[in-house]
Z-matrix of the N, CA and C atoms (Angstrom, degrees):
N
C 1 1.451
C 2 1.524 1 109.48
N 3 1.478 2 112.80 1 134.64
C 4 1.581 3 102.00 2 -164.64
C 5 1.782 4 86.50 3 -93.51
N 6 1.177 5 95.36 4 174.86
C 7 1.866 6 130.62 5 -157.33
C 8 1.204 7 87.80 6 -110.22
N 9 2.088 8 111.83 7 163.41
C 10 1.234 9 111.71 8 -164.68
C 11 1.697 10 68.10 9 -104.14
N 12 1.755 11 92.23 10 -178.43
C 13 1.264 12 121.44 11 -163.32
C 14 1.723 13 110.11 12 -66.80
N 15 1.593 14 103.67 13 -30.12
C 16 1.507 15 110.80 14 -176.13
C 17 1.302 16 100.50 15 -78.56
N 18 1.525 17 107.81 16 -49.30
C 19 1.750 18 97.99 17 -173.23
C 20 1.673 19 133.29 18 -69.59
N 21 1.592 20 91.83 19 2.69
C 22 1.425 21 116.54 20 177.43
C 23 1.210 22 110.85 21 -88.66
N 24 0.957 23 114.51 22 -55.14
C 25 1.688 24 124.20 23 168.34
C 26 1.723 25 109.94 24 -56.87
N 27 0.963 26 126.78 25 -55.65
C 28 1.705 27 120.68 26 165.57
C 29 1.482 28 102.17 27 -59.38
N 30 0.902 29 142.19 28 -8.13
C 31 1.482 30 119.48 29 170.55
C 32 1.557 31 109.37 30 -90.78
N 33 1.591 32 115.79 31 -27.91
C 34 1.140 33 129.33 32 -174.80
C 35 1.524 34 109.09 33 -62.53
N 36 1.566 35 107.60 34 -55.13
C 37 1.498 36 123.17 35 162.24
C 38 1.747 37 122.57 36 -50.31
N 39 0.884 38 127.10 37 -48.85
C 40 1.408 39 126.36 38 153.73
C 41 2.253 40 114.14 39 -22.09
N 42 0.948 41 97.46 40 -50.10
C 43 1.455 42 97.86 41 168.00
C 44 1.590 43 135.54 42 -100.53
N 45 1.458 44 88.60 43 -20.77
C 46 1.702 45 100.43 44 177.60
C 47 1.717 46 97.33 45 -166.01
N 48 1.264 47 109.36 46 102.68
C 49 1.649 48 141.72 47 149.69
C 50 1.327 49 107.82 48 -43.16
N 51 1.599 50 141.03 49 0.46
C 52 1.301 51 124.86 50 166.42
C 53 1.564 52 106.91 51 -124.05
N 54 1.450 53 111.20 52 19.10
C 55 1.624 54 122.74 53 171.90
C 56 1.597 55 110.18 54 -82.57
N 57 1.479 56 117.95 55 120.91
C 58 1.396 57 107.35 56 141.83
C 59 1.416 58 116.08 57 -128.12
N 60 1.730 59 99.48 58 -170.38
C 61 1.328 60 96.66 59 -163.94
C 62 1.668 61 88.65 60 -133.94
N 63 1.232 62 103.29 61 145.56
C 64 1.707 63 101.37 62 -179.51
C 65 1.337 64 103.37 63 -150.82
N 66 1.757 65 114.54 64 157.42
C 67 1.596 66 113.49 65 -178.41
C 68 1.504 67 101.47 66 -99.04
N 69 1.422 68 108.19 67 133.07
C 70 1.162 69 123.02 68 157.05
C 71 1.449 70 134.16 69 -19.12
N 72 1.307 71 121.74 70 101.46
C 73 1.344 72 112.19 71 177.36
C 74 1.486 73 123.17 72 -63.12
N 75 1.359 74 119.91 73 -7.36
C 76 1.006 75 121.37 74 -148.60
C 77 1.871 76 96.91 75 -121.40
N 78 1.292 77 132.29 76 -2.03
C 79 1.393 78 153.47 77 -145.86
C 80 1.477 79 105.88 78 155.11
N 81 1.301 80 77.51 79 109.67
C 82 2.041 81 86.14 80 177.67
C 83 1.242 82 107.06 81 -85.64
N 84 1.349 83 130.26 82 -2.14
C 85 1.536 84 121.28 83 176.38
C 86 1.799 85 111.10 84 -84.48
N 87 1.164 86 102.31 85 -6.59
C 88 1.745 87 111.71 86 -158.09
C 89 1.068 88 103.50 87 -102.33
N 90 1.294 89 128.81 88 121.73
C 91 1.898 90 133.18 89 -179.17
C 92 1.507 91 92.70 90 -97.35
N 93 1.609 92 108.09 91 131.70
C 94 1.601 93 99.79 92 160.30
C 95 1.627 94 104.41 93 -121.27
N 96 1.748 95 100.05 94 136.45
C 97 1.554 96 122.53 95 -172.14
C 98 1.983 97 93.31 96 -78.54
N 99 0.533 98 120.78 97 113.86
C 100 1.808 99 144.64 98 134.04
C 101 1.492 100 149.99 99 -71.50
N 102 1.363 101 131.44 100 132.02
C 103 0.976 102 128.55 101 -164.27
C 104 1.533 103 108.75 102 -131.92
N 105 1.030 104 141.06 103 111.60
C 106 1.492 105 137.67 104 151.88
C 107 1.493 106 126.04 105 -20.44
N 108 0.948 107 124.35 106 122.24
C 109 1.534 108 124.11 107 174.05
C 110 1.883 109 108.28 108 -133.18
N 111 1.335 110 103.86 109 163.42
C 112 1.617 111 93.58 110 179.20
C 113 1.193 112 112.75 111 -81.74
N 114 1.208 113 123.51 112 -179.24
C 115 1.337 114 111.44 113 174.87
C 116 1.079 115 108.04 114 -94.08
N 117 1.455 116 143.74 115 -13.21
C 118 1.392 117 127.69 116 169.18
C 119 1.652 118 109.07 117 -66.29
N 120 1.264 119 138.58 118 13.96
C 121 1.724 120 132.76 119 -151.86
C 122 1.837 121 79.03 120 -111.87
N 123 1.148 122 90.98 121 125.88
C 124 1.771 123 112.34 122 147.19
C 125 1.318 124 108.69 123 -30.03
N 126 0.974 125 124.20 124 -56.84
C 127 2.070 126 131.73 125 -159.19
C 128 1.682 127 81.32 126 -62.91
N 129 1.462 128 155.88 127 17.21
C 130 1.257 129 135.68 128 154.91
C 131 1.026 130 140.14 129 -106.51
N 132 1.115 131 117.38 130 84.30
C 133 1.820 132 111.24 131 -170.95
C 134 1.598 133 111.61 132 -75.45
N 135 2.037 134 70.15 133 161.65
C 136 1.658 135 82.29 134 -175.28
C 137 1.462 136 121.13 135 -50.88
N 138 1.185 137 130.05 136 139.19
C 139 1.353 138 133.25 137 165.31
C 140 1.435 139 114.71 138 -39.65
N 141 1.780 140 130.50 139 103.59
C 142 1.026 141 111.06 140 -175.74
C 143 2.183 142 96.77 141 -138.37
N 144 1.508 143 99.59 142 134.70
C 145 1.576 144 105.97 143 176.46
C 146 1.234 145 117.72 144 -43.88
N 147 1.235 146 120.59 145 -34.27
C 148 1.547 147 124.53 146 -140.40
C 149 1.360 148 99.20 147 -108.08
N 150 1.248 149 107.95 148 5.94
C 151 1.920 150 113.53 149 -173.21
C 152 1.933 151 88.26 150 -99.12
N 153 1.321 152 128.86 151 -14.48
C 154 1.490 153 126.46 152 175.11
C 155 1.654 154 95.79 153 101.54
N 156 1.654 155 103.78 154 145.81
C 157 1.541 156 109.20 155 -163.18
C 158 1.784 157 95.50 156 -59.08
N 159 1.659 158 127.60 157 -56.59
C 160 1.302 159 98.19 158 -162.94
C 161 1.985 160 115.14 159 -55.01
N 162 1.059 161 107.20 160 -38.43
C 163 1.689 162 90.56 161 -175.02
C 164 1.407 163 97.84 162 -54.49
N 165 1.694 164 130.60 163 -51.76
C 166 1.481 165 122.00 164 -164.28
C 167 1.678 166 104.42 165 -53.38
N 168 1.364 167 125.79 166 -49.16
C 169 1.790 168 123.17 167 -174.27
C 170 1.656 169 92.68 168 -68.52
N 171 0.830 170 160.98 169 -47.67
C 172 1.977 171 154.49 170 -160.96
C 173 1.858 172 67.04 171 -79.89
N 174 1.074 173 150.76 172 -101.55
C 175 1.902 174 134.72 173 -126.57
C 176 1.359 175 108.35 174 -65.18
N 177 1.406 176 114.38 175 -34.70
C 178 1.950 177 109.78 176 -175.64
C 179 1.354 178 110.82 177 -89.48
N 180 1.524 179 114.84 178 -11.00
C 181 1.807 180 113.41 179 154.72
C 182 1.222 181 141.60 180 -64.85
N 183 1.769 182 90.15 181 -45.54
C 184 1.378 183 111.53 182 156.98
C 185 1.702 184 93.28 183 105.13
N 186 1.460 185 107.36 184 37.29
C 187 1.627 186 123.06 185 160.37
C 188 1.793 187 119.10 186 -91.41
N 189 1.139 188 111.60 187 166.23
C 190 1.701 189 124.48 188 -177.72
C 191 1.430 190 109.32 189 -130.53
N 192 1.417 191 121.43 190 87.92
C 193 1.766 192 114.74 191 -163.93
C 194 1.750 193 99.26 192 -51.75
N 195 1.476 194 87.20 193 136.67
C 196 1.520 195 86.18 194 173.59
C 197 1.676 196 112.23 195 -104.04
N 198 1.440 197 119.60 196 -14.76
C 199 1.623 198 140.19 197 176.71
C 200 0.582 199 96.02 198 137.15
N 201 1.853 200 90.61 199 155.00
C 202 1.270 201 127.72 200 166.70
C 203 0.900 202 123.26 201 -96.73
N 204 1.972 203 125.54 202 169.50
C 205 1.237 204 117.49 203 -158.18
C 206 1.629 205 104.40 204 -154.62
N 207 1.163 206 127.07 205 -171.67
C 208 1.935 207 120.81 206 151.75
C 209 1.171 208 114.26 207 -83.20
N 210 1.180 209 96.92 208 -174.71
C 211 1.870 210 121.97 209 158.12
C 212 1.421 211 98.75 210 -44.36
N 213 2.014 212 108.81 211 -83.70
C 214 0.620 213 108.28 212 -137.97
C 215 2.019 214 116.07 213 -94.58
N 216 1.200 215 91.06 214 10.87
C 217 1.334 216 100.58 215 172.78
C 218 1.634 217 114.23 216 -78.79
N 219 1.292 218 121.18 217 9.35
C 220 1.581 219 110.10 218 -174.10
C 221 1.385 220 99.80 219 -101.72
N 222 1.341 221 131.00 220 105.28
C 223 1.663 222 160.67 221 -157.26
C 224 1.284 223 104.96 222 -162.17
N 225 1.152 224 107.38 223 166.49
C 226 1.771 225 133.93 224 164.08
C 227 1.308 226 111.94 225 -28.95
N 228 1.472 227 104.13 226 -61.81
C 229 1.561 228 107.97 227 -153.98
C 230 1.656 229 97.58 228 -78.37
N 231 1.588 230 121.68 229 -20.23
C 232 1.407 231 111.26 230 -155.51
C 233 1.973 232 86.95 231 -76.96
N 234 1.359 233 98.39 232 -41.70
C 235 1.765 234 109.74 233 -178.51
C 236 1.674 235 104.74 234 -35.58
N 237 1.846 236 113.95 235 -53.53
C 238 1.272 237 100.22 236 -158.23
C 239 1.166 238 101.92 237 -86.91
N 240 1.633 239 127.87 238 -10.21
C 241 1.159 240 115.23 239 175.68
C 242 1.708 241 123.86 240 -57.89
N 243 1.491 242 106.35 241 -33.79
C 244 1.017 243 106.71 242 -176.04
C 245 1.557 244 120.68 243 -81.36
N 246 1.652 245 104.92 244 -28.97
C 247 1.268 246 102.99 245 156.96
C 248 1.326 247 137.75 246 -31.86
N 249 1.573 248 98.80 247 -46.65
C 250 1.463 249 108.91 248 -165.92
C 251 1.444 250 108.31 249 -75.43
N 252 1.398 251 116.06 250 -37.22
C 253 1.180 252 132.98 251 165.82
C 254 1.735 253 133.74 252 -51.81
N 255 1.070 254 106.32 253 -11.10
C 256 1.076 255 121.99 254 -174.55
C 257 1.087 256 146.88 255 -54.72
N 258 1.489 257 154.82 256 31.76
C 259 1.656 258 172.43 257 -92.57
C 260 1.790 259 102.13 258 -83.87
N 261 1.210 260 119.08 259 -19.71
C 262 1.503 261 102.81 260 -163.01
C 263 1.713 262 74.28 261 -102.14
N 264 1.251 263 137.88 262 16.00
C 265 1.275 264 103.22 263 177.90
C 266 1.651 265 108.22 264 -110.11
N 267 1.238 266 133.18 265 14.56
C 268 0.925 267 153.69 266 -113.00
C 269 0.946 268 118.82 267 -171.92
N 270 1.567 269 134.82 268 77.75
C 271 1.610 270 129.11 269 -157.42
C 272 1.340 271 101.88 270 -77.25
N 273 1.090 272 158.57 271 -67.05
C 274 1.571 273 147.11 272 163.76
C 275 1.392 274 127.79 273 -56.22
N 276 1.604 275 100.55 274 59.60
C 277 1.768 276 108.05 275 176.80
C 278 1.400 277 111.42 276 -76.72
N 279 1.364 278 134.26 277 46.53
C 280 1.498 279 122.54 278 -146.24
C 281 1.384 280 77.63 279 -89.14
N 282 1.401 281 124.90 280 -67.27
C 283 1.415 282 137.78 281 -169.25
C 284 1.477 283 106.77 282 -31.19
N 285 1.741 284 136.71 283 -59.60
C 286 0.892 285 157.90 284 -165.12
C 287 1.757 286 112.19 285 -62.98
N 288 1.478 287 86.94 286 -37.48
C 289 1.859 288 92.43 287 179.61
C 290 1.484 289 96.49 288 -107.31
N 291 0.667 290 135.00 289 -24.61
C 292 1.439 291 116.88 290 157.10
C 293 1.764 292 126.86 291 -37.80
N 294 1.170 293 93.90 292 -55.16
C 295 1.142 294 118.20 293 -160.18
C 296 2.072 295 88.18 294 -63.70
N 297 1.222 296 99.81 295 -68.70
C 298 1.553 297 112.62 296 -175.75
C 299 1.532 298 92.51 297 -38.11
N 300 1.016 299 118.92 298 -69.48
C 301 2.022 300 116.69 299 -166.08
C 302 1.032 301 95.05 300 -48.23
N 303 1.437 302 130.30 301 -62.06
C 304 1.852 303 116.21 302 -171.77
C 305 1.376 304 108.08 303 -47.33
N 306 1.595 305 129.93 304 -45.03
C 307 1.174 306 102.46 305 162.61
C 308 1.378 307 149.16 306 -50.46
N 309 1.402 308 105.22 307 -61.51
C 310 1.255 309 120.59 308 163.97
C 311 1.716 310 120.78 309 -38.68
N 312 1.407 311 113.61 310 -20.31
C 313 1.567 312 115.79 311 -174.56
C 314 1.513 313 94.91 312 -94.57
N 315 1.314 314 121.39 313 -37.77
C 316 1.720 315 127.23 314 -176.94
C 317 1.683 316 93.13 315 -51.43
N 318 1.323 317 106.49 316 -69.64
C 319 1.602 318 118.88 317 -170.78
C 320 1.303 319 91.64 318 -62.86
N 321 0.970 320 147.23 319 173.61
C 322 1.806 321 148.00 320 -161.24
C 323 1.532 322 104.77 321 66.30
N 324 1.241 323 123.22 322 -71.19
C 325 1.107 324 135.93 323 170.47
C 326 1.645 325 104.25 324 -35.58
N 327 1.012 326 135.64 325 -85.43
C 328 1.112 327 165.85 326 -161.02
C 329 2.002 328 100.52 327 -45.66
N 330 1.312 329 105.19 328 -74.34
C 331 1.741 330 110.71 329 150.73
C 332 1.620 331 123.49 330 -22.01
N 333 1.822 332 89.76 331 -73.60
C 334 1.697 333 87.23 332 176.47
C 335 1.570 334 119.56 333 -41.78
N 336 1.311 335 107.75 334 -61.68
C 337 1.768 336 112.29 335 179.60
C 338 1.381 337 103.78 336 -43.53
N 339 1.382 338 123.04 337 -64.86
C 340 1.249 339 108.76 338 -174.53
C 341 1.689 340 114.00 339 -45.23
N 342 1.396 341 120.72 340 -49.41
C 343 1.153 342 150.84 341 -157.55
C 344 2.131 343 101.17 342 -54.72
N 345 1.484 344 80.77 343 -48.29
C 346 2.027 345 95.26 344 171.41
C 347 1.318 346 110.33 345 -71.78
N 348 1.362 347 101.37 346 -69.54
C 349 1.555 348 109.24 347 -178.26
C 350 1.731 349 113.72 348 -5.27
N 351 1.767 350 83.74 349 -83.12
C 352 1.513 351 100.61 350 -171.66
C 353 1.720 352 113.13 351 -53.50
N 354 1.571 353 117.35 352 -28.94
C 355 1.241 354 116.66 353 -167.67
C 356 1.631 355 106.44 354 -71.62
N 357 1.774 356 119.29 355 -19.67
C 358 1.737 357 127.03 356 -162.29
C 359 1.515 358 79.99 357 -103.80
N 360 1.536 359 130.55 358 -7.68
C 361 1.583 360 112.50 359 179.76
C 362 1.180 361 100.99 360 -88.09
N 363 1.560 362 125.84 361 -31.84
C 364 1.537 363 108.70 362 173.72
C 365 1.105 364 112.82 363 -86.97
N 366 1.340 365 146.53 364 -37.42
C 367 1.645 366 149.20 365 171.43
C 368 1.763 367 81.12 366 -31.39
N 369 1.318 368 129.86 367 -92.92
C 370 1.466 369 134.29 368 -148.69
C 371 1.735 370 113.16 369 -56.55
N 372 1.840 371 119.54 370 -26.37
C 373 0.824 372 117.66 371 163.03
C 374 1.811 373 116.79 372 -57.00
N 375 1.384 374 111.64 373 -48.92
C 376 1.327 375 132.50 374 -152.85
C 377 1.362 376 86.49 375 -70.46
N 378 1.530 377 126.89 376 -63.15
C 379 1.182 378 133.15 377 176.64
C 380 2.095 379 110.48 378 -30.40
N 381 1.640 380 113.79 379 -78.72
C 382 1.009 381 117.76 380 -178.84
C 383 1.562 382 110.99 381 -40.11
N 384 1.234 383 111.28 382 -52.01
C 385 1.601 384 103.88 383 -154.87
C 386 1.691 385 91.48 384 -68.73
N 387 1.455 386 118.77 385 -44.56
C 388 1.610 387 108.48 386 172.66
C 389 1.993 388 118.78 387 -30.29
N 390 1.147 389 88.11 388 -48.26
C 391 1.702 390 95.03 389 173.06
C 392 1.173 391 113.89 390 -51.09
N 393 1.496 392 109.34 391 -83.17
C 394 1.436 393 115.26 392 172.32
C 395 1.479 394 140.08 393 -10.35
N 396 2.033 395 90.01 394 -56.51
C 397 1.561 396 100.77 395 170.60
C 398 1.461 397 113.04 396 -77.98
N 399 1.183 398 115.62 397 1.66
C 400 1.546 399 113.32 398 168.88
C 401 1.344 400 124.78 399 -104.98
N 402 1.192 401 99.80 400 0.86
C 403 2.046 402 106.65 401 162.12
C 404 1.773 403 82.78 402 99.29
N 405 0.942 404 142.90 403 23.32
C 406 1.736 405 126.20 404 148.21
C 407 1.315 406 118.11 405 -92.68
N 408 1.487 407 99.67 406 153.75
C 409 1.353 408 87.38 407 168.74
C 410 1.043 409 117.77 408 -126.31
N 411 1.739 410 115.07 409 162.27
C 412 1.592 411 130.48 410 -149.48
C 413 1.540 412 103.63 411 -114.57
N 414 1.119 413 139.52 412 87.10
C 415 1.769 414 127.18 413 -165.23
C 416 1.677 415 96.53 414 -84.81
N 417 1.351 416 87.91 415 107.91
C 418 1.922 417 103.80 416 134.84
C 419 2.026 418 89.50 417 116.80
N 420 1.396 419 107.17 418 20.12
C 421 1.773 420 114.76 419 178.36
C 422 1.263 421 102.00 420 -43.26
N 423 1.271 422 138.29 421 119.32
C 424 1.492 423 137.37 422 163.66
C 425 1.517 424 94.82 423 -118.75
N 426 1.054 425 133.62 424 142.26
C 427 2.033 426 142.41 425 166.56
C 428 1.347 427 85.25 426 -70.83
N 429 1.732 428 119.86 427 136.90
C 430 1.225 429 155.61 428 152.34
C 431 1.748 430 118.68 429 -92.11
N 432 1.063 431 86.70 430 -19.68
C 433 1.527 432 75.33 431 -164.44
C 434 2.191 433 85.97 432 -140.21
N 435 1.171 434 114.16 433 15.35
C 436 1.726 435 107.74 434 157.28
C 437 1.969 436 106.80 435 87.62
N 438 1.048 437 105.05 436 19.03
C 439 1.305 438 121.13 437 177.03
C 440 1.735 439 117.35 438 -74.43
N 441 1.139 440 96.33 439 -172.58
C 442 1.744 441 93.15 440 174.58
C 443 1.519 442 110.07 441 -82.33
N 444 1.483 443 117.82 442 150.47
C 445 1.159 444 144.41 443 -162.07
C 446 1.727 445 123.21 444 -127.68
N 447 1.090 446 123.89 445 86.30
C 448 1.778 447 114.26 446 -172.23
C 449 1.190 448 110.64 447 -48.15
């Protein structure tokens, strides 16, 4: 049975006093786990819009997302999971953050491509239909990205 949001967060605090837990502005079903850091710590980036409001509220607070989660995953086991998981408890987390950056660089990675992709599907759309409206013709124009179509 999942836990309300406060009693999730006091369980979180029970092991670490600089954990919270907050709902997603962006998906109200999605809890994101947080951690306090100072503001002099590296782990803070600049405050930036375009990273989406929850990363912008965790950087101008001066939080470090620790994950996200559901509704209904906030229980016992999700608590000790994260316990166990935990890098500040653990003076040689090299292995542990390692591991996280390879993710985090896969996912980044992964965005950008999408991020090009779509940007050379409209360049080539924008391109063709320019033709088109200029009396050339373009053999085999299909819309990629849901644009206009002759």
């Amino acid at each position: 049975m999942a836990w309300s949001l406060r009693r999730f967060e006091q369980e979180l605090h029970r092991f670490d006093p600089l954990l919270r837990a907050r709902i997603s502005k962006t998906d109200g079903n999605t809890i994101i786990v947080e951690r306090k850091s100072n503001r002099e710590s590296k782990c803070i980036p600049k405050p930036l819009e375009r990273r989406g409001i929850d990363k912008w509220i965790c950087d101008t607070q001066g939080y470090i997302q620790v994950t996200k989660l559901y509704r209904w995953q906030m229980h016992h086991d999700t608590v000790l999971e994260i316990r166990a998981q935990d890098m500040w408890q653990y003076k040689s987390a090299g292995y542990f953050a390692d591991q996280l950056e390879a993710k985090e660089q896969i996912q980044e990675m992964i965005e950008k491509q999408r991020s090009s992709e779509l940007l050379q599907a409209m360049g080539e759309e924008a391109y063709d239909t320019a033709m088109i409206r200029q009396g050339d013709i373009v053999s085999g124009f299909r819309s990629k990205v849901g644009g206009w179509q002759p």
